[in-house]
N, C-alpha and C positions, 0 to 999 in steps of 0.2 A: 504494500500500500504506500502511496505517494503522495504527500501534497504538493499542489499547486500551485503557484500567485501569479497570475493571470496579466499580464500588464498590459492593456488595448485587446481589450476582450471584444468589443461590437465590431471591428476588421474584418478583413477575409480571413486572416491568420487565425487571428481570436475565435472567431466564430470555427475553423477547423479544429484548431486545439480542441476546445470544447468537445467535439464528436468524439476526439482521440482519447479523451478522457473518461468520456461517459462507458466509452468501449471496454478504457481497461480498469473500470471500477474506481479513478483515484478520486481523492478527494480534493475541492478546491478550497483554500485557506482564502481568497482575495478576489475581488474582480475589478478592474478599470475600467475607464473609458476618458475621451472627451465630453461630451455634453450628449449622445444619444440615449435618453433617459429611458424611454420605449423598451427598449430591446435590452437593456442593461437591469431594469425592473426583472424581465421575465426570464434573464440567466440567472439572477441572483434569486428567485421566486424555488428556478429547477434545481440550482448546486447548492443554494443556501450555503455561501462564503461568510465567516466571520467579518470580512472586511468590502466594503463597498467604495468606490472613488470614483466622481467626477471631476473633470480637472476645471472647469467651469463651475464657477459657485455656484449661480445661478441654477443651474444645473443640480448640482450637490443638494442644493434647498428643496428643488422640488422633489428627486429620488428619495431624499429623506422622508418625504409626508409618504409616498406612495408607498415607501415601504418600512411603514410605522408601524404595522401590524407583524414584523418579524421580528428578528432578534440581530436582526444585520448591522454594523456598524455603517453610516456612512461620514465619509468625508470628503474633503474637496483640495483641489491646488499639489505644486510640489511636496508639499506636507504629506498628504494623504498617500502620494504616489510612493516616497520613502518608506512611509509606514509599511506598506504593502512588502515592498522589497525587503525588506529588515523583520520582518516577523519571524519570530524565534521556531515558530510551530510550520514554518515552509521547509519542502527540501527543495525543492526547484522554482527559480521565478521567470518563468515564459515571459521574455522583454519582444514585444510587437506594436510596442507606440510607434508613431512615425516621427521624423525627425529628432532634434539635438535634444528635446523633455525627457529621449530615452538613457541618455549618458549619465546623470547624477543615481537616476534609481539602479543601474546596471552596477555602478562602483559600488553604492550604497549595499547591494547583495553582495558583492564579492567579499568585503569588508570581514561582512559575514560568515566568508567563508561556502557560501551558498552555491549551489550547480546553476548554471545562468545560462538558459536555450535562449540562444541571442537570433531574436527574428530581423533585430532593428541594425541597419545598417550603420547607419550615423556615428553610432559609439566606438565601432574599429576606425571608421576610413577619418574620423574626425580628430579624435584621441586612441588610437589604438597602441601607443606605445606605453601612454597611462594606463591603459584598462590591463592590459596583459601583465604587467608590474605589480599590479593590484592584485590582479589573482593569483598573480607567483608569491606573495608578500603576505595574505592572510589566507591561502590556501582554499580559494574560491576556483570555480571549472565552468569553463565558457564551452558549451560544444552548439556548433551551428544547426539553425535551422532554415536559411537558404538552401536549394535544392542543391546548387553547384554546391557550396561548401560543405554539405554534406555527405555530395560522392563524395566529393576529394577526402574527406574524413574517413567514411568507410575503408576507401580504397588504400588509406594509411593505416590500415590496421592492424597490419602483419610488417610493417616498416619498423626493423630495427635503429637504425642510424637515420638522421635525415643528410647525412653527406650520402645515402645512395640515392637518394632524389634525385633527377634530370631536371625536370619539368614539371609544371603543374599545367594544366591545359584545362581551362574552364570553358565552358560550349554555351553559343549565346544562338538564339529560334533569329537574329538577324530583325525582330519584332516587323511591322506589318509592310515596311518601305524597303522591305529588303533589297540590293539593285540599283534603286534610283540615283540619279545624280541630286547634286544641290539646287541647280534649277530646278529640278522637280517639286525638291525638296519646298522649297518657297512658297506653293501656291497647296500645301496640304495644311486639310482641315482639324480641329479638336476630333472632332466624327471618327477621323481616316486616322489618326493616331491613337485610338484610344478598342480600337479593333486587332488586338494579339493575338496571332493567330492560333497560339497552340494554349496558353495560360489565361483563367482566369484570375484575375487583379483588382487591386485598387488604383482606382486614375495614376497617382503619381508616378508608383511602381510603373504603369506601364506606358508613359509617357518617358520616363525615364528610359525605357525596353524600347521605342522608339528612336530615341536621338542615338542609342549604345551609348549612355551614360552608366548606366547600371551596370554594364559591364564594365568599365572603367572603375564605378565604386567595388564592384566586387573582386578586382585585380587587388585595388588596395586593400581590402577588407583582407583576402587572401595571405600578403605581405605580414601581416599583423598576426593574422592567427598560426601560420605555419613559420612563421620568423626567415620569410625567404626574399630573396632581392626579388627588385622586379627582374629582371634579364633570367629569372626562373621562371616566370609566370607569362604565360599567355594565352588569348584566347581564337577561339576557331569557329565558325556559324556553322549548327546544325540543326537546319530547319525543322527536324525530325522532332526533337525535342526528349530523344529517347533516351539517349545518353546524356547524362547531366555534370558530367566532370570525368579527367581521366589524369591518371599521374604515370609519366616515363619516368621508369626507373635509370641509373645507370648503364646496367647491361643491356639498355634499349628495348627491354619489357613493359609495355603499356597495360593498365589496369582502368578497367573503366565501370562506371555503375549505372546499370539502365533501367527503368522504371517506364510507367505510365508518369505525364504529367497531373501529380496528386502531391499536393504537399502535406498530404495526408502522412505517408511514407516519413518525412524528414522529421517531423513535428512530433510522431511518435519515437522515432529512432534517438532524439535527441530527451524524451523521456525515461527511455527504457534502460539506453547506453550502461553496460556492456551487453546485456542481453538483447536478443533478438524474439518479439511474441508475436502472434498472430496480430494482422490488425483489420482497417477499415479502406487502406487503402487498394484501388484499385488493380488488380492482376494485369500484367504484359505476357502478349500471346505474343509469341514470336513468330508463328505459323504468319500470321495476321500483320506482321508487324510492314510497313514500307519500306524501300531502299531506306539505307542509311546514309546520306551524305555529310559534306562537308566544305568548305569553302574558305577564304581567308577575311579579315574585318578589313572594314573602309574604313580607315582614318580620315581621308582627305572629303568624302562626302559626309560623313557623321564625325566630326570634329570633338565633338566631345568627349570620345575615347583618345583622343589622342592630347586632348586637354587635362583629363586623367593622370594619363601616363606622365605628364610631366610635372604635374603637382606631386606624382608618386616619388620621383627622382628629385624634385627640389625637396621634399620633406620637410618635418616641423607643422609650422601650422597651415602649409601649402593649404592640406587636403580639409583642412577646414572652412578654408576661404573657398575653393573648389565647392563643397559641397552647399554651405550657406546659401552662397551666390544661386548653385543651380535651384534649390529651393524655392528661392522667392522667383526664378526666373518659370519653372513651372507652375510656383502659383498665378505667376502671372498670364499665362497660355491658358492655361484650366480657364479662366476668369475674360478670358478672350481681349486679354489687355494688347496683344505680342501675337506675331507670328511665328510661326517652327521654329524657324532659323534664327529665330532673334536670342533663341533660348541660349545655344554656344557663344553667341554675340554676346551675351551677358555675363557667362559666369570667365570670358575673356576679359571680358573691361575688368569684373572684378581680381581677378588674378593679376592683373597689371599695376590695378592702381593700391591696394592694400599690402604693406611689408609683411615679408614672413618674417615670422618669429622662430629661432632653433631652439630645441629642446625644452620646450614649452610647459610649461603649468597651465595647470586646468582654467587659471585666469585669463590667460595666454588665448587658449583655445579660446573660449566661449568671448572674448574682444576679440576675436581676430572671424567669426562668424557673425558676431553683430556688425563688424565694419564692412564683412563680405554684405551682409544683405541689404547695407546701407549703401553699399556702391552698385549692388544689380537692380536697385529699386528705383 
């Protein structure tokens, strides 16, 4: 038996964890959200969590009337989100907030000592040299719940040394503009980007699977969690979506992990880790299965991975300002403020005009994200 602390429980993530959960019996100690009161009522009505949070007061106020009639704690803000993370009675805290709100509660569990299935990007590619230190320092355990980083975990399982490592090779579905040029680029819609062909998502996530930003964060992400340069890590399009990551070894032995697209699969794996249970996730028929292909990425038309890659290699609070920037610059596309291509247009100006900082404190980081989103804004 397990518990849970849920963090961005009303997500696509959130809401799959949940299934994952219900499947293998565990118990949920906590649940978040932002402000979807609706649906965060009726999770915490089913799991009955000691802990309840909206990060929105206003929010908080009302979940509280509605759910006067339990025994549910709620509360609201950075406050609340800590508490959640930090409870004594958690073994694992499922981090799937979006954006940098998920880096304070992530630390705050490791602290602890806590198993932290990190759904949320932001916390490696932004502070990832922090967060790792943390969990080497109070003996806290980050294992991925990204589909890629979670082959690539698997497929490390039998890795004695990481000097026999080659390569890490993480596989991007190329998302819906696969091919085009940049003029093309120019004249596509929120509609046309927001159509992935093989994964269902949240807008960002896959606006982000659009531009091959996500890929870019997830190179970095990758650096962080396997402690490997970039000139290890690259990525490859495979439309397919079957394979979700592959690692060369030295003696030129590739190892690869192929699923159904279900982040059902990762989400449980990163519960269960070391054991392997039955679960929810979807079976791959390989009778059934299509060609598998593969391809190489467009830097020069999707620029944003190649905007990645270099905030990878300047380091420090590069990948801070990198990722800020792209934030507000999708919020601003979501919002139909911007066009596609305005998006790499943005989190360049901000990469250019905001100093990096080296070897960074968490002060560091989180001024060096407010000045990125002050400059893509």
């Amino acid at each position: 038996m397990k518990r849970i602390a849920l963090l961005g429980s009303t997500g696509s993530i959130g809401r799959q964890t949940l299934e994952v959960v219900e499947t293998m019996g565990y118990t949920i100690t906590a649940l978040t959200a932002n402000r979807s009161v609706e649906l965060l009522e009726a999770q915490c009505r089913k799991f009955r969590p000691r802990l309840a949070v909206c990060m929105d007061p206003e929010a908080a106020e009302t979940l509280k009337i509605k759910l006067a009639d339990t025994c549910v704690e709620v509360r609201s803000g950075m406050d609340g989100l800590l508490a959640a993370a930090e409870d004594e009675d958690t073994d694992v805290v499922l981090t799937a907030v979006m954006g940098m709100v998920g880096l304070r509660p992530t630390l705050a569990a490791l602290k602890k000592g806590r198993r932290v299935a990190l759904a949320n990007k932001e916390t490696l590619v932004c502070a990832g040299e922090l967060v790792m230190e943390t969990a080497r320092r109070y003996g806290g355990e980050i294992l991925p719940v990204d589909s890629e980083h979670s082959a690539i975990f698997q497929c490390l399982q039998g890795n004695r040394d990481r000097g026999e490592v080659k390569r890490l090779i993480i596989t991007a579905s190329g998302g819906p503009f696969f091919g085009k040029t940049k003029q093309e680029l120019e004249g596509v819609t929120l509609q046309d980007a927001l159509k992935h062909p093989n994964w269902s998502m949240g807008a960002k996530i896959t606006v982000d699977s659009a531009t091959m930003m996500n890929k870019g964060l997830e190179i970095i992400e990758a650096m962080r969690l396997y402690q490997l340069p970039l000139e290890k890590i690259s990525a490859v399009v495979h439309r397919e979506s079957i394979i979700h990551s592959l690692v060369e070894y030295c003696d030129n032995a590739i190892l690869a992990q192929l699923g159904t697209a279900d982040m059902r699969l990762p989400i449980q794996y990163a519960l269960t880790w070391p054991q392997r249970v039955p679960g929810v996730a979807r079976k791959l028929d390989l009778l059934s299965c299509p060609p598998l292909t593969f391809a190489p990425t467009d830097e020069v038309n999707f620029p944003c991975l190649a905007l990645a890659k270099a905030a990878a290699r300047e380091g420090g609070t590069a990948t801070a300002i990198l990722n800020g920037a792209n934030e507000v610059a999708v919020g601003d596309f979501l919002a139909g403020k911007i066009g596609f291509m305005d998006i790499p247009r943005k989190v360049e100006t901000a990469l250019e005009r905001v100093p990096v900082v080296q070897d960074p404190s968490l002060d560091d980081i989180l001024a060096a994200d407010g000045a990125a989103r002050a400059a893509a804004g």
